[in-house]
C-alpha positions as CSV (number, residue, x, y, z in Angstrom):
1,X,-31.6,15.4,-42.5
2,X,-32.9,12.5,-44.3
3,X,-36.4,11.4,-44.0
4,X,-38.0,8.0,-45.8
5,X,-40.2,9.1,-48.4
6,X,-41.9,6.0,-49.4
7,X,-40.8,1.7,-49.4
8,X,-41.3,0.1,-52.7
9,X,-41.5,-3.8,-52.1
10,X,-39.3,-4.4,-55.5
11,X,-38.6,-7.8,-55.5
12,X,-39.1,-11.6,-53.6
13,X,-35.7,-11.6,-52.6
14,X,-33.0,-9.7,-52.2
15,X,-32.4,-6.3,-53.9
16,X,-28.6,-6.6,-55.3
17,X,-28.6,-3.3,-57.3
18,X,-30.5,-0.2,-57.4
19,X,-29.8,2.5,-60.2
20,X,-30.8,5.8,-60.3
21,X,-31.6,7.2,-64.2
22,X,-29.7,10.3,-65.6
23,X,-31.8,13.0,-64.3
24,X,-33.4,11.1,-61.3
25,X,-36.9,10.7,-62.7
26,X,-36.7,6.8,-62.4
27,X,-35.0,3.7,-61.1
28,X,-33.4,0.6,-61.8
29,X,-33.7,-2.2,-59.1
30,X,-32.0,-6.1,-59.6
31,X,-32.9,-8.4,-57.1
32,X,-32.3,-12.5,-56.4
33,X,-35.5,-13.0,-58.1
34,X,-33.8,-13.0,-61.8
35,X,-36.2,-9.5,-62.3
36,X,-34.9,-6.2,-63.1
37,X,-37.2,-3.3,-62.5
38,X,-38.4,0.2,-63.6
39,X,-39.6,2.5,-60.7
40,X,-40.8,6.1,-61.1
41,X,-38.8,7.5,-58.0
42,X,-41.6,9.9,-56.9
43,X,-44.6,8.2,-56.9
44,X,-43.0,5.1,-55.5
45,X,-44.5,1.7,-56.1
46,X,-47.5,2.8,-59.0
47,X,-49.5,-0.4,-58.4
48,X,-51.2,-2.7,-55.9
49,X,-49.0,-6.0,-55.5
50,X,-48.8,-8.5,-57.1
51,X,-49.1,-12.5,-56.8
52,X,-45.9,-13.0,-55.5
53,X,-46.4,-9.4,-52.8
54,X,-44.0,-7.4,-55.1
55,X,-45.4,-3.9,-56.2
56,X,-46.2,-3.3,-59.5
57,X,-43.2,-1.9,-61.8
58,X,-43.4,0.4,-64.8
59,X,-41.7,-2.0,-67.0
60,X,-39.9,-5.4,-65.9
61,X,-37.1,-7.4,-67.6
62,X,-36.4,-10.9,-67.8
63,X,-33.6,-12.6,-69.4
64,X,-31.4,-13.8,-66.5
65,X,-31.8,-17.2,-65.5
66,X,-29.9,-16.5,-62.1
67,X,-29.8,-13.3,-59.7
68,X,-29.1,-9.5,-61.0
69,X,-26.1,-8.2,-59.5
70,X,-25.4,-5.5,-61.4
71,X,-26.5,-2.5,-63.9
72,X,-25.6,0.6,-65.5
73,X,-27.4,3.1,-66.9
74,X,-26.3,4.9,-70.2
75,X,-26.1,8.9,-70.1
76,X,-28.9,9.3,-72.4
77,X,-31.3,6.4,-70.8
78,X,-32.0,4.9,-73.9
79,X,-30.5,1.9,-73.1
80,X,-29.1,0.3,-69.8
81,X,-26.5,-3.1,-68.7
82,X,-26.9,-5.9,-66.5
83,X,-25.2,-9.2,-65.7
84,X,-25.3,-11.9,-62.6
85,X,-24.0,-15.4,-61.5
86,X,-25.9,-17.0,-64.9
87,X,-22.6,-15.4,-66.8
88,X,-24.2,-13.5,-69.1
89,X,-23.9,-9.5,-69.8
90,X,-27.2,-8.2,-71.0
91,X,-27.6,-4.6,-73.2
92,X,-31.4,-3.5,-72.6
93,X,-33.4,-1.1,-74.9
94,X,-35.2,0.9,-71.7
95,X,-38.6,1.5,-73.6
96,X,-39.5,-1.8,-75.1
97,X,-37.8,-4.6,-72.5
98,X,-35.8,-5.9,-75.6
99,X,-32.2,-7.5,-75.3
100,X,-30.1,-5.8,-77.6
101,X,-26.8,-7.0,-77.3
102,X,-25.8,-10.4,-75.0
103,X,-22.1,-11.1,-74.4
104,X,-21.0,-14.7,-72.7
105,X,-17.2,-14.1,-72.9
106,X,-16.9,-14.7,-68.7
107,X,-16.2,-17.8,-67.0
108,X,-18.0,-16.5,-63.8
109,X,-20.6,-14.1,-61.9
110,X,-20.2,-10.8,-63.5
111,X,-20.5,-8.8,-60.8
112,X,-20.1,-5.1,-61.9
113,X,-21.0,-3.6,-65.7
114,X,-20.3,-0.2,-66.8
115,X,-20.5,1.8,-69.7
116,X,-18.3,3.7,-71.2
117,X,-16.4,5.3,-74.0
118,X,-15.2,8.7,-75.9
119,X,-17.1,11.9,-74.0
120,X,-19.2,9.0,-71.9
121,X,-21.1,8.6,-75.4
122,X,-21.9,4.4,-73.9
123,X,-20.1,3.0,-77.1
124,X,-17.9,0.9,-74.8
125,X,-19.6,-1.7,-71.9
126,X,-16.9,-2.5,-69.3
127,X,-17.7,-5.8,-67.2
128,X,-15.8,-7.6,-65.0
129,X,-16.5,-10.2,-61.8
130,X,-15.4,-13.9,-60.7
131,X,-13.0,-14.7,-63.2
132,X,-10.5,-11.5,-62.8
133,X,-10.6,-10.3,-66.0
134,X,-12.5,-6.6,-66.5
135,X,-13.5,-6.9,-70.2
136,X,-14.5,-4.3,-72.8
137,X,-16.9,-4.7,-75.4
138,X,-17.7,-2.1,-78.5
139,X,-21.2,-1.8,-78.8
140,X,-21.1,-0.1,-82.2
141,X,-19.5,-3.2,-84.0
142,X,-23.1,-5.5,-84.2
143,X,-21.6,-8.5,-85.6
144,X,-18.7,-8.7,-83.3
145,X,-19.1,-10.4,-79.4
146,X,-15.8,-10.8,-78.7
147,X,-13.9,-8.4,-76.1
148,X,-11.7,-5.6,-77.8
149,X,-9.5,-5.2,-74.0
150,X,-8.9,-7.7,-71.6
151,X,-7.8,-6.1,-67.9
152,X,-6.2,-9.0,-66.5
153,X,-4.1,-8.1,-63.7
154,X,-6.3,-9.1,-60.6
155,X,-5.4,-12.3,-58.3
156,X,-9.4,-12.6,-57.5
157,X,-12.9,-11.8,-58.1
158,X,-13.4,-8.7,-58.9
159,X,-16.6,-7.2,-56.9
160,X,-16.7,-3.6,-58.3
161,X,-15.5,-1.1,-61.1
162,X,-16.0,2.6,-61.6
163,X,-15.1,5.7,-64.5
164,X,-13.2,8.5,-63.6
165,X,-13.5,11.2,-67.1
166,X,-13.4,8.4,-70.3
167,X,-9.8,6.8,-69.9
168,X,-9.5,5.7,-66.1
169,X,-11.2,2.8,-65.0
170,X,-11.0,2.1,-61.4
171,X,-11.2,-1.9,-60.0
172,X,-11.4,-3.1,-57.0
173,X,-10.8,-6.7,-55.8
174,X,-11.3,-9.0,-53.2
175,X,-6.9,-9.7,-52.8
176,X,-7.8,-5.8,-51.6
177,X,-6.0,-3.9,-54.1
178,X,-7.7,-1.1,-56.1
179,X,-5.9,-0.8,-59.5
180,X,-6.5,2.2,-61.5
181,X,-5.9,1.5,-65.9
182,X,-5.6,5.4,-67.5
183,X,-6.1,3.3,-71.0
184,X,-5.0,6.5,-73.3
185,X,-1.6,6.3,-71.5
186,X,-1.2,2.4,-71.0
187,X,-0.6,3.1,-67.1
188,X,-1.6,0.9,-64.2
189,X,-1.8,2.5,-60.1
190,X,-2.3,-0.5,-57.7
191,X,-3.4,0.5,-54.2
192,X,-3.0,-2.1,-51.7
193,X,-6.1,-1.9,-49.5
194,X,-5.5,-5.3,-47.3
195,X,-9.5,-5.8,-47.1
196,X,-11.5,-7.2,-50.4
197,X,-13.2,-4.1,-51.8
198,X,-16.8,-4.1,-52.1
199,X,-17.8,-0.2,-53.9
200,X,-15.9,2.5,-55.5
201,X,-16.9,5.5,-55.7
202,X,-14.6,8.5,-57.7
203,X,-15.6,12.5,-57.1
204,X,-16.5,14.2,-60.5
205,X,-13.0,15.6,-60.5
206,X,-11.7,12.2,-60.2
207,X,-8.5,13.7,-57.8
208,X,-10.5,11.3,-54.7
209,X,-12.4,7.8,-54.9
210,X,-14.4,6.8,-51.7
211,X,-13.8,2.6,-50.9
212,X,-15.2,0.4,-49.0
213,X,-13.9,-2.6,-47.8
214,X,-15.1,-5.9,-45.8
215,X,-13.4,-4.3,-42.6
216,X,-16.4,-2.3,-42.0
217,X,-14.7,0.6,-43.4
218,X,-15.1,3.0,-46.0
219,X,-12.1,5.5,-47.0
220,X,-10.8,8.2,-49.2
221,X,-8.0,8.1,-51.4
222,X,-6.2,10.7,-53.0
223,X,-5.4,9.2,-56.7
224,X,-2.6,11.8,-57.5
225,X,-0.8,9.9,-54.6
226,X,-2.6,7.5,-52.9
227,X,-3.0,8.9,-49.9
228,X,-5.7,8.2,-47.6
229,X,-7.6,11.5,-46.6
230,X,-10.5,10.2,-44.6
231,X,-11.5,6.9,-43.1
232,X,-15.4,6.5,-42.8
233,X,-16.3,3.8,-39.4
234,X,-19.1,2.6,-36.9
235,X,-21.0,0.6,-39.8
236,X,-20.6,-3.5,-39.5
237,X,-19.9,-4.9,-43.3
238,X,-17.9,-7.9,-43.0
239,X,-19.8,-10.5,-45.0
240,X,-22.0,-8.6,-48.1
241,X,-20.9,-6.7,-50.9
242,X,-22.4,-3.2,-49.3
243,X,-22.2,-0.5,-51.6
244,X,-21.7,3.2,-50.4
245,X,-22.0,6.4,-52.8
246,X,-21.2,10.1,-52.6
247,X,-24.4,12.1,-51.9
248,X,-24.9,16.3,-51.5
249,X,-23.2,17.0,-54.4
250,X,-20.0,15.1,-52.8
251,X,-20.7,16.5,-49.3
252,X,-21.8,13.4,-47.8
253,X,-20.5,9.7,-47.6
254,X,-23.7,7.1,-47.3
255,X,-23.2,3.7,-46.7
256,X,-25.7,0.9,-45.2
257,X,-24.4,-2.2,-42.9
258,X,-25.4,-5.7,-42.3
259,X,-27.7,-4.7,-39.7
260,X,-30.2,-2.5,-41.3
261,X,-28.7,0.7,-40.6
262,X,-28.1,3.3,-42.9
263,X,-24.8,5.8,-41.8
264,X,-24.4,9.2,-43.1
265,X,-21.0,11.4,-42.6
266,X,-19.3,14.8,-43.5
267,X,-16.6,14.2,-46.1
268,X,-14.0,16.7,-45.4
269,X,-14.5,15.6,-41.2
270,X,-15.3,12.0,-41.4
271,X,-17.7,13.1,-38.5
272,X,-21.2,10.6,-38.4
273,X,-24.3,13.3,-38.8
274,X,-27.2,10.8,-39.6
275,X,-27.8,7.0,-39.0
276,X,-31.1,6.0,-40.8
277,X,-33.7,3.0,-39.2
278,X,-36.0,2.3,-42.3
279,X,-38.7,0.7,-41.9
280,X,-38.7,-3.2,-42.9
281,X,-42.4,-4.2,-41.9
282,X,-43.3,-4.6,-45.6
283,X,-40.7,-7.1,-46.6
284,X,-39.9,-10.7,-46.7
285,X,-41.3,-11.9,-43.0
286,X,-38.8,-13.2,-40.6
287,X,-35.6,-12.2,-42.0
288,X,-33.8,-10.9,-39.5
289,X,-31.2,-8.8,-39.4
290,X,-31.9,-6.9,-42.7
291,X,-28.7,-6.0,-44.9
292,X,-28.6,-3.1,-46.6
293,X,-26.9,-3.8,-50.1
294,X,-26.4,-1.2,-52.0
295,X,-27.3,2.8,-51.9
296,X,-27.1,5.0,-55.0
297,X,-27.5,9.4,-55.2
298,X,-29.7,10.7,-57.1
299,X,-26.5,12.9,-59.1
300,X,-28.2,16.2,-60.2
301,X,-26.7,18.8,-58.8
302,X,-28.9,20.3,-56.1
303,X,-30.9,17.5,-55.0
304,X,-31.1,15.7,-52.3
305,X,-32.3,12.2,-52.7
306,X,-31.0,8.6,-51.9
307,X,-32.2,5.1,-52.6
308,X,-31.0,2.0,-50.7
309,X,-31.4,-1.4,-51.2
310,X,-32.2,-4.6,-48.8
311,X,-32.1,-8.1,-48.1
312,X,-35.6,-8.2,-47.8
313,X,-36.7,-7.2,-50.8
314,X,-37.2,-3.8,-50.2
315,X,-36.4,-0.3,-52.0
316,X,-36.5,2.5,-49.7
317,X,-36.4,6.3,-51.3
318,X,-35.2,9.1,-49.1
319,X,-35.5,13.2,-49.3
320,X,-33.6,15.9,-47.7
């Protein structure tokens, strides 16, 4: 079971993204407020709030003139990505709030970054959103900004991407086909959906990705076929872009709705064993209902630890 260990009030609007770090020690929180945010996951919100009611972050970064939709986090947390409506895709240094890299290549909202590259080393950022095309740039080549792969097969906005190992990126698009590039072998897999896809989600082994899709559904695919194994239902996500994960160690499907609930359920049954109320009393007044955007698993092995994301302007971090 779940319990909510403590609300941080991250931003004046809505929180978009949340990101745990490699190793789970901190967060990463985007919101409509143009802020992105460093959070220490176990103390919470360090500070008293501020002018505008937000708690105080360990660092905050501000280049985006629009809302953060998006980030990534590089394996070694040295560095992490971001982009938004405003176009641009942002290459942070963690410790000192510096831009390092900015890349202006789209003609639309980026709406999902990634890194990438040989053994995960973050040499390659992947981003993709409004204007169909997922994009790779090489971060080791300073003095180039220019994409060195253009993905181009989607029909419309692409909402979400995800790795599975270095060569297979998975992306999934509102004509509700996922299409899965294996770039070493110049292979495309297109899986009609029927629904725009709003998260994606592969198992370590990469043989299953968990989607979600504006039918207020979330499923299972096997990738060696495409078959689906599971189908994930009783949550209402019709409107946002709602982002589930795998949590457990890849025993449990979480996924919040439009309404402010937050559904856990067993992945090899599909059965529902938890549906988390949080508490929204410290947010933006008078928003009701509350959607929950986005939740994220803290990935190391063992631990038990969520953090989901709201319309109000609220981070919520959960234990088991």
């Amino acid at each position: 079971m779940y319990r909510e260990a403590h609300a941080i009030h991250a931003h004046s609007g809505a929180v978009h993204v949340v990101r745990f770090s490699a190793g789970g020690r901190y967060l990463l929180s985007g919101g409509s407020d143009q802020q992105i945010n460093l959070w220490n996951v176990k103390s919470g919100a360090p500070g008293p709030l501020d002018a505008k009611g937000r708690s105080q972050s360990i660092q905050k970064y501000s280049a985006h003139s629009y809302e953060v939709l998006c980030i990534d986090v590089a394996t070694d947390n040295s560095k992490f990505a971001s982009g938004g409506p405003d176009r641009n895709v942002f290459v942070w240094d963690v410790a000192s709030g510096n831009v390092l890299r900015r890349f202006n290549a789209h003609y639309g909202r980026v709406n999902d970054v990634r890194f990438a590259g040989a053994n995960n080393d973050g040499s390659v950022l992947l981003a993709a959103g409004s204007d169909t095309i997922v994009r790779a740039y090489d971060l080791r080549a300073h003095n180039s900004w220019k994409p060195i792969m253009e993905l181009d097969d989607a029909r419309d906005a692409i909402l979400t991407m995800a790795l599975s190992g270095t060569t297979t990126i998975h992306a999934g698009s509102v004509d509700g086909v996922m299409r899965t590039y294996d770039v070493r072998q110049g292979i495309l897999q297109s899986d009609v959906i029927d629904h725009p896809i709003t998260s994606i989600t592969p198992t370590q082994a990469g043989s299953a990705v968990l989607v979600s899709t504006l039918d207020s559904t979330a499923r299972l695919f096997d990738m060696t076929n495409g078959q689906e194994l599971q189908k994930f239902t009783g949550l209402t996500n019709t409107s946002f872009r709602c982002h589930s994960t795998l949590a457990d160690d890849e025993a449990t499907v979480v996924a919040g709705d439009e309404h402010g609930h937050i559904y856990a359920w067993d992945l090899l049954t599909a059965r529902r064993t938890e549906r988390l109320a949080p508490d929204y009393s410290a947010g933006r007044k008078g928003q009701t209902p509350v959607a929950v955007l986005w939740t994220d698993a803290n990935a190391e092995q063992g631990t038990k630890e969520l953090a989901t994301a709201s319309s109000n302007g609220l981070v919520h971090i959960w234990t088991g």
